[in-house]
C-alpha positions as CSV (number, residue, x, y, z in Angstrom):
1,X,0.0,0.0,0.0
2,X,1.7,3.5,-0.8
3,X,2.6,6.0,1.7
4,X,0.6,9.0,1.4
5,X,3.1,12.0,2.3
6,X,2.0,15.5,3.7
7,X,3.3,18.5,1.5
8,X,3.9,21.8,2.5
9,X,2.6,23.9,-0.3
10,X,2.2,28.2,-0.5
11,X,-0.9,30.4,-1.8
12,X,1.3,30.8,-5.1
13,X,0.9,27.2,-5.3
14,X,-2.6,26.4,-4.1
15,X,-3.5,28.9,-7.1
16,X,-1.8,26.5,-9.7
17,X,-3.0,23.1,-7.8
18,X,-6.7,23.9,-7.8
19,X,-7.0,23.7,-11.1
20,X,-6.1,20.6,-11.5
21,X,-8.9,17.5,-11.9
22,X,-10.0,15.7,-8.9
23,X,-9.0,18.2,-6.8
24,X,-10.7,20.3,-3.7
25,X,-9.7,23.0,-1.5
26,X,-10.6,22.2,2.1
27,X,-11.2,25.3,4.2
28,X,-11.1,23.3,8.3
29,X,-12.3,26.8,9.8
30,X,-15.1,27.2,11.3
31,X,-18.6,28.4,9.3
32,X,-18.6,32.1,10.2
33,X,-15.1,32.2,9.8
34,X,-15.3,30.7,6.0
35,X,-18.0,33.5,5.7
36,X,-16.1,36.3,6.3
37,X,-13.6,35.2,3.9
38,X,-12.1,32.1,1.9
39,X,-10.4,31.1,-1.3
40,X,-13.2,28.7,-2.1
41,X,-13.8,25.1,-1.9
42,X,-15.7,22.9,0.7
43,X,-15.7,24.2,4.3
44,X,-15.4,21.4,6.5
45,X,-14.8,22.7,9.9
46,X,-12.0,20.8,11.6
47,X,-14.1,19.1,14.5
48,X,-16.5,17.3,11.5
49,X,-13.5,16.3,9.4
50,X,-13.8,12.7,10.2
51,X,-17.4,12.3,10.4
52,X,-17.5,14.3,6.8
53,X,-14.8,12.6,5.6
54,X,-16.2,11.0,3.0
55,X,-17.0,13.8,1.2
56,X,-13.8,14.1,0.4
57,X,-12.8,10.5,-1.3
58,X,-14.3,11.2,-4.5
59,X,-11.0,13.3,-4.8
60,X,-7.4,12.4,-5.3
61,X,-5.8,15.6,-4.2
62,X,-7.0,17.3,-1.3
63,X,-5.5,21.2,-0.5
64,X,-5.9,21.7,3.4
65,X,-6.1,25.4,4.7
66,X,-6.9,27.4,7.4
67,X,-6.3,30.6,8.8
68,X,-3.0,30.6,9.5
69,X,-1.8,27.0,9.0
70,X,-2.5,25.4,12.8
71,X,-6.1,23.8,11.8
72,X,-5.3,22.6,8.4
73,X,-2.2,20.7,9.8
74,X,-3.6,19.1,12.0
75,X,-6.7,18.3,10.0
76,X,-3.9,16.6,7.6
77,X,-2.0,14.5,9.8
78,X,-5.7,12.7,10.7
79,X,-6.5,12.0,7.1
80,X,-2.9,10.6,6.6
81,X,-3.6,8.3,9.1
82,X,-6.7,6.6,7.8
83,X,-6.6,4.1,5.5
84,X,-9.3,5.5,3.1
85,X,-6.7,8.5,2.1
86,X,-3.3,6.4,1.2
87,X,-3.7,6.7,-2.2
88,X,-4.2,10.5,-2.0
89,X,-2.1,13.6,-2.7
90,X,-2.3,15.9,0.1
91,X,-1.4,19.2,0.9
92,X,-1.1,21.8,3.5
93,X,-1.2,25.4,2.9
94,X,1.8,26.4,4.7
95,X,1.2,30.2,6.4
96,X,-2.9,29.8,6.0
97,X,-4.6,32.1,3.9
98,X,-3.8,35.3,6.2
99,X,-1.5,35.7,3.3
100,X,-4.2,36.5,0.6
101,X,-6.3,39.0,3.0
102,X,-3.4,41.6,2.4
């Protein structure tokens, strides 16, 4: 069974990844935080990752984010530990998106 690694990506690179097929952003914050402000994708607050989790196997990339990186780390360590995501590509957007509210 292959080893699904976490990678540390940036919001340069989240723009380029997103695009590409069977792939989702995965906002972890919580609802009124995704509200106020995201970069798109599924919002998925971090407490209800793993009983929403199968949302997320139709895809074979998954981009992880958060505010400023804390969350979305944590919410991808869990999925590399489940068995369901080992054949998955997953990132984590390193810094959060505090970057793109500049």
């Amino acid at each position: 069974m292959p080893v699904t690694t976490l990678t540390d990506i940036t919001l340069s690179e989240v723009g380029e990844l997103r695009h590409r097929p069977h792939t989702a952003i995965i906002d972890v914050r919580d609802e009124w935080e995704f509200d106020e402000f995201n970069i798109g994708g599924l919002n998925i607050p971090l407490p209800d990752i793993r009983t929403r989790k199968a949302e997320l196997l139709p895809y074979k990339s998954l981009i992880i984010v958060c505010t400023n990186g804390v969350r979305s780390r944590v919410a991808a360590k869990d999925l590399l530990r489940q068995s369901e995501f080992q054949d998955k590509a997953i990132y984590h957007l390193h810094g959060g998106i505090i970057e793109a509210v500049d």
